[in-house]
KOLVO-262456 format. One record per residue (C-alpha): residue in one letter; residue number from 1; z, x, y negated. Coordinates in steps of 0.001 Angstrom, whole numbers. Layout:
ATOM   residu   num         w         u         v
ATOM        a   NUM         Z         X         Y
...
***
This chain:
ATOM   residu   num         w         u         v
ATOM        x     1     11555    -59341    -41372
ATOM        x     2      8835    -61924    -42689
ATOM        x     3      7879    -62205    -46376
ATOM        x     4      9521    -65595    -46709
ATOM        x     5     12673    -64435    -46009
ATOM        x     6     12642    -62098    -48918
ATOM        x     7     10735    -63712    -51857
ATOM        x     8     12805    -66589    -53712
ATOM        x     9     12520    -70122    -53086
ATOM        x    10     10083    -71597    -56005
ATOM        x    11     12083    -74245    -58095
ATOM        x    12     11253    -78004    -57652
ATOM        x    13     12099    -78525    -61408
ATOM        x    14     12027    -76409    -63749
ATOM        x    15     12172    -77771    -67615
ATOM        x    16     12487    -77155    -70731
ATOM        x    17     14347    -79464    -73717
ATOM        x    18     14861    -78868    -77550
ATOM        x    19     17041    -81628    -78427
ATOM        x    20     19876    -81104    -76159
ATOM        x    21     22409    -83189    -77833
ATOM        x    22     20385    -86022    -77464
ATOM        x    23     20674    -85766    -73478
ATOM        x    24     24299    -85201    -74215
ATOM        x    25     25062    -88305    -75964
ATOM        x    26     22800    -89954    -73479
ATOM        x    27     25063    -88425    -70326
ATOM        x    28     28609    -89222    -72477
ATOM        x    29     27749    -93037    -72710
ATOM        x    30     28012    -93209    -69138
ATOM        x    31     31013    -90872    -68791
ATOM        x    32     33424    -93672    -68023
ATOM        x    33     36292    -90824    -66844
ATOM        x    34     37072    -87182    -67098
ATOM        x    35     36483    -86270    -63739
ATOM        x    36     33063    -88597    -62851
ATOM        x    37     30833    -87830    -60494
ATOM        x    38     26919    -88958    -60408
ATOM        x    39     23902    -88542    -58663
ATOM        x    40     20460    -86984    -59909
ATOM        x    41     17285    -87692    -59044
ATOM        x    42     14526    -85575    -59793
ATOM        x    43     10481    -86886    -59796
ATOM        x    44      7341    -86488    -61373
ATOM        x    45      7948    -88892    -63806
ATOM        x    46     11542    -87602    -64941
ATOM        x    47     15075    -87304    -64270
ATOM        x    48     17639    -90081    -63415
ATOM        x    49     21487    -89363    -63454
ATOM        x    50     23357    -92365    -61754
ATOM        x    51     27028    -92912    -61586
ATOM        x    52     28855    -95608    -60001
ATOM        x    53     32182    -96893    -60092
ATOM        x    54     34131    -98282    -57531
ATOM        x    55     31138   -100092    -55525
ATOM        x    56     31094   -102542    -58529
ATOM        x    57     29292   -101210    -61963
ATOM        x    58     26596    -98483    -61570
ATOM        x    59     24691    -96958    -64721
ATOM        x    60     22000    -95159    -64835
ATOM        x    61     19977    -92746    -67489
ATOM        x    62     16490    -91867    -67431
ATOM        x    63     14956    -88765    -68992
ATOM        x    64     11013    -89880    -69020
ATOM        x    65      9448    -86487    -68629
ATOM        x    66      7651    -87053    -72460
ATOM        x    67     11097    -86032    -73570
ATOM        x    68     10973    -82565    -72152
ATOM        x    69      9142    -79716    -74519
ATOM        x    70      7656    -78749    -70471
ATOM        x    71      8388    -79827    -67144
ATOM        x    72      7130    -78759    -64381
ATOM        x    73      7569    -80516    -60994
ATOM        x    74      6360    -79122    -57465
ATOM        x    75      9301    -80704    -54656
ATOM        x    76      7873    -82657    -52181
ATOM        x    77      9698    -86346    -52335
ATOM        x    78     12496    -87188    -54583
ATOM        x    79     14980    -84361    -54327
ATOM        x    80     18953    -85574    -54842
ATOM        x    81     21877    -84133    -55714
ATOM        x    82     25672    -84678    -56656
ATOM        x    83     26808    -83102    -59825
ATOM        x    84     30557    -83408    -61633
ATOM        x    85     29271    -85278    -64804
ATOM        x    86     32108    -83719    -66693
ATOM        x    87     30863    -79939    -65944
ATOM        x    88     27393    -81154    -66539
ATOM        x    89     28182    -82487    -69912
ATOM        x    90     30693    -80164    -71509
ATOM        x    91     28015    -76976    -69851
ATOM        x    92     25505    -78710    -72291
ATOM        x    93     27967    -78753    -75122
ATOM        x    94     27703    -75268    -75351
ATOM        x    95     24209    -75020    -75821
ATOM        x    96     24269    -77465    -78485
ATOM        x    97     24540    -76191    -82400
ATOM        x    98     25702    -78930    -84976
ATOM        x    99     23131    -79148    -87616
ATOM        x   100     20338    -76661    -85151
ATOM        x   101     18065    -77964    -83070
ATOM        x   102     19070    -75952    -79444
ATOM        x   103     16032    -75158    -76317
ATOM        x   104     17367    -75041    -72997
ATOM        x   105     15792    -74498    -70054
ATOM        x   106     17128    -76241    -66770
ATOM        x   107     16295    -75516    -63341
ATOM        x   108     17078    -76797    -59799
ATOM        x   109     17371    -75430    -57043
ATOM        x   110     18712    -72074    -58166
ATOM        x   111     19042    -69681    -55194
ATOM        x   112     22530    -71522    -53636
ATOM        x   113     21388    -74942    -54569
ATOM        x   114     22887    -74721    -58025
ATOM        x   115     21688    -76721    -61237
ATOM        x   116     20728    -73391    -64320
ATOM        x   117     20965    -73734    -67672
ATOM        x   118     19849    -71476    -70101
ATOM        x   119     19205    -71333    -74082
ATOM        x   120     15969    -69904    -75075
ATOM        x   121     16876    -69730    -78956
ATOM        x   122     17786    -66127    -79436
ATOM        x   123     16268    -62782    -78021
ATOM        x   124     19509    -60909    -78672
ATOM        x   125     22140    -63893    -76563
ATOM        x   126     21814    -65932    -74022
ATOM        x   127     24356    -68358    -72752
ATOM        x   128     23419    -68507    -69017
ATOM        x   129     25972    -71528    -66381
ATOM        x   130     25226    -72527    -63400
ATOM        x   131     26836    -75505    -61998
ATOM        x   132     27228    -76306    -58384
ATOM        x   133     25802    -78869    -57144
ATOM        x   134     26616    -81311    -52973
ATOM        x   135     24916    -83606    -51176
ATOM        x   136     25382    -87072    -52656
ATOM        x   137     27676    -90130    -51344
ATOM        x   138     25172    -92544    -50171
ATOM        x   139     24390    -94974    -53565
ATOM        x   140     23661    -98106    -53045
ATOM        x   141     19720    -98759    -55228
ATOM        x   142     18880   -101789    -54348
ATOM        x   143     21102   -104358    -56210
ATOM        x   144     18797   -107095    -56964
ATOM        x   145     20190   -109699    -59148
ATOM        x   146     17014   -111515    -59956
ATOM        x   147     15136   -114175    -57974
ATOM        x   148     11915   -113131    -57159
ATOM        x   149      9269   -112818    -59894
ATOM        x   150     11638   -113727    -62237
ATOM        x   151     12147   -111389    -65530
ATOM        x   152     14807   -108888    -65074
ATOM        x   153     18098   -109284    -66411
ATOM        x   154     18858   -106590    -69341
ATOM        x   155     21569   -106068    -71555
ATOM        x   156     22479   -104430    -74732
ATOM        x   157     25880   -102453    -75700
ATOM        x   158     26975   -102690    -79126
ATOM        x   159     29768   -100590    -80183
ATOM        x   160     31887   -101394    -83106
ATOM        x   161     34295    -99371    -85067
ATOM        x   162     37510   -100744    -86835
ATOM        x   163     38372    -98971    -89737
ATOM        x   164     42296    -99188    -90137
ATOM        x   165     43564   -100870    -93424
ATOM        x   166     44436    -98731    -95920
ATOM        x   167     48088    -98663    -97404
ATOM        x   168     47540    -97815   -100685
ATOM        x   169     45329   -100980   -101064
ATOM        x   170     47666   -104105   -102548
ATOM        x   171     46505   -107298   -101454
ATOM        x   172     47047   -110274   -103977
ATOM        x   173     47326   -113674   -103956
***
């Protein structure tokens, strides 16, 4: 039996966040249904979760590496994944404290491919997941919209929230 075949594969990512509802508000604005599915990306220079929907409207979030308290990188190439965005985000939820800032440590591949999560807040409990994780539906990257050398089209989303009228308020004339 050879030594590889007994020592652990080493992780191509392994990082390390304090501001985890942050990345989960950042994840839930693309969330477009309960059961979405996206791709991640891993690289030197961060993470990128992509979802697209129906061929037509693709999102994507980046999570620049500077965001991370540490994060460590050592694949070769751009490793990929599918994940369920919905198991991603609500695994996350649990790891994040209203009113505490929450460390987590997350780490791919674990040793059947899975994406780890685990909070490094407490010596006496640890919340521990581990969500599976496929090989990705082809996604389509290179949607070019822009002529060439042009500046490249961006966009803002503003979100507004109607307050109801209130009944007990009289309106006059």
């Amino acid at each position: 039996m050879s030594s590889s075949a007994v020592e652990p594969q080493a992780a191509d990512l392994v990082c390390q966040l304090d501001n985890v509802q942050g990345m989960v508000d950042a994840l839930t604005s693309v969330r477009w249904k309960r059961h979405q599915d996206a791709v991640v990306e891993l690289s030197e220079h961060g993470i990128v979760l992509i979802v697209e929907e129906t061929r037509c409207l693709q999102a994507k979030v980046y999570l620049q590496r500077e965001l991370f308290i540490r994060y460590e990188y050592s694949a070769q190439g751009r490793p990929r994944f599918g994940v369920s965005l919905g198991l991603f985000v609500d695994c996350l939820n649990t790891f994040s404290v209203p009113g505490h800032s929450s460390t987590i440590e997350i780490q791919y591949p674990g040793p059947d491919m899975q994406l780890l999560l685990k909070s490094l807040d407490s010596e006496n409990a640890c919340i521990y997941a581990e969500i599976r994780t496929r090989i990705p539906d082809v996604v389509s990257w290179d949607y070019n919209f822009e002529p060439a050398g042009s500046t490249p089209l961006s966009f803002t989303v503003k979100v507004q929230v109607q307050v109801p009228p209130r009944s007990d308020f009289k309106h006059t004339r």
